[in-house]
C-alpha positions as CSV (number, residue, x, y, z in Angstrom):
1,X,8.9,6.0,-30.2
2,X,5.5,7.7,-30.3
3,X,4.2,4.7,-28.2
4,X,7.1,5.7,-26.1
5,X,5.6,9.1,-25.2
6,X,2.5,8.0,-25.1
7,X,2.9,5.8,-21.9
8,X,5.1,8.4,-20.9
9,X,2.4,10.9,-20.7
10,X,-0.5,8.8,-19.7
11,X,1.3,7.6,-16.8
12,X,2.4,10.4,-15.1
13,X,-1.3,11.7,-15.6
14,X,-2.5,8.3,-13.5
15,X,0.3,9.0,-11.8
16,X,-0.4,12.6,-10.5
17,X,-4.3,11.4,-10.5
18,X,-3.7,8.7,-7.9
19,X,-1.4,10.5,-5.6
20,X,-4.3,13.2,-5.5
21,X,-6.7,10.7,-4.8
22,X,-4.3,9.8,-1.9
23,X,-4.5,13.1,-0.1
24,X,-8.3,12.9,-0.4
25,X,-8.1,11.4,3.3
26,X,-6.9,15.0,4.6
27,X,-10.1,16.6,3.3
28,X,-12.7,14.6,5.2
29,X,-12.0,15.2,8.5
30,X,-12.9,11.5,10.8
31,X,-13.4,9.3,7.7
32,X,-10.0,9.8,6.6
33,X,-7.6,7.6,8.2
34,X,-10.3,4.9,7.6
35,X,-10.3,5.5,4.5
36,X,-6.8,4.6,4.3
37,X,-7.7,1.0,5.0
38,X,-9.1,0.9,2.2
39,X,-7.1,2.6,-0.2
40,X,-4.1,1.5,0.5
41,X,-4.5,-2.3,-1.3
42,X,-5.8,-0.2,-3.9
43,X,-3.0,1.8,-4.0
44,X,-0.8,-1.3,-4.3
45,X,-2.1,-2.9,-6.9
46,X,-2.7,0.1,-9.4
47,X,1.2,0.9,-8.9
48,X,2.3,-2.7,-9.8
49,X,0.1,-2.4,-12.9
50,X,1.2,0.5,-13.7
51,X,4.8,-0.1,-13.0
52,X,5.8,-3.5,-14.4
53,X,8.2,-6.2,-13.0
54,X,10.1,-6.6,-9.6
55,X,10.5,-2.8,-9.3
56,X,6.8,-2.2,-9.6
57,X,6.2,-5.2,-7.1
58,X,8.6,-3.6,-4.9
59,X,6.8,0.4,-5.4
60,X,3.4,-1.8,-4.5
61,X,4.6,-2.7,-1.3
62,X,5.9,0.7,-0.3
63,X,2.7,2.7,-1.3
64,X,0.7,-0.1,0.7
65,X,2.8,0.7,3.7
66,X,3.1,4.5,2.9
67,X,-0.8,4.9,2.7
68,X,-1.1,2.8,6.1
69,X,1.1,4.8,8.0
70,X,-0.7,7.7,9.6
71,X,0.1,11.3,8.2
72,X,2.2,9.7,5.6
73,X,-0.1,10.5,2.7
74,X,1.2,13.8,1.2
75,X,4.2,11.6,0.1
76,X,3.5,11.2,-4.0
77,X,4.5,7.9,-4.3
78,X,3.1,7.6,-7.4
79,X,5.1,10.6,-8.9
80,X,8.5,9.2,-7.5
81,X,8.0,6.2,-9.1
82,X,6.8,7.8,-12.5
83,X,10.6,10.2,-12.2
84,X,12.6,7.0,-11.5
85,X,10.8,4.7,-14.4
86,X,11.2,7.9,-16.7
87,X,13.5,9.8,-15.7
88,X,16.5,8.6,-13.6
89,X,16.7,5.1,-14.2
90,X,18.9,3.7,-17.0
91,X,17.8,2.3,-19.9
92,X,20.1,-0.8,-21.0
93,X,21.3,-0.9,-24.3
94,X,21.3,-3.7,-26.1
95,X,24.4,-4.4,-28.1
96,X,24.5,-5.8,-31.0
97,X,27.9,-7.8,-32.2
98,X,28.0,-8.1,-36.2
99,X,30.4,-11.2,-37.3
């Protein structure tokens, strides 16, 4: 359980980290919707190792777009994802049938 946590806390910390580091394009003024280009694969591929499975696959592809899109950067995409892994999404229990 304390693993549990752990993750927890460590992700929405990358989490909150790289959605900052996605608004870094509105501070340099010129350089940042280039720098887009170049964050946005980034982007991508830190969500889908942060985020396991199809879900995290399927966050990848929406930051990748998100970040491409011009002006769409203050979205967190990160942070979503982090509230809908921990959050609202439901765990499934596993049931156990004794004989």
């Amino acid at each position: 359980m304390s693993e549990l946590i752990d993750n927890k806390v460590r992700n929405l910390f990358l989490s909150l980290l790289f959605d900052a580091l996605g608004l870094v394009s509105f501070v340099i003024p010129g350089i940042g919707e280039f720098s887009d280009i170049i964050w946005a694969p980034i982007s991508a591929w830190l969500m889908t190792r942060l985020y396991k499975g199809k879900i995290g696959q399927a966050a990848g592809m929406v930051t990748f777009v998100e970040e491409l899109i011009p002006g769409s950067d203050f979205i967190p995409t990160f942070t979503i994802m982090w509230f809908y892994t921990y959050v609202f999404k439901k765990k499934k229990e596993e049931v156990i049938i004794e004989a």
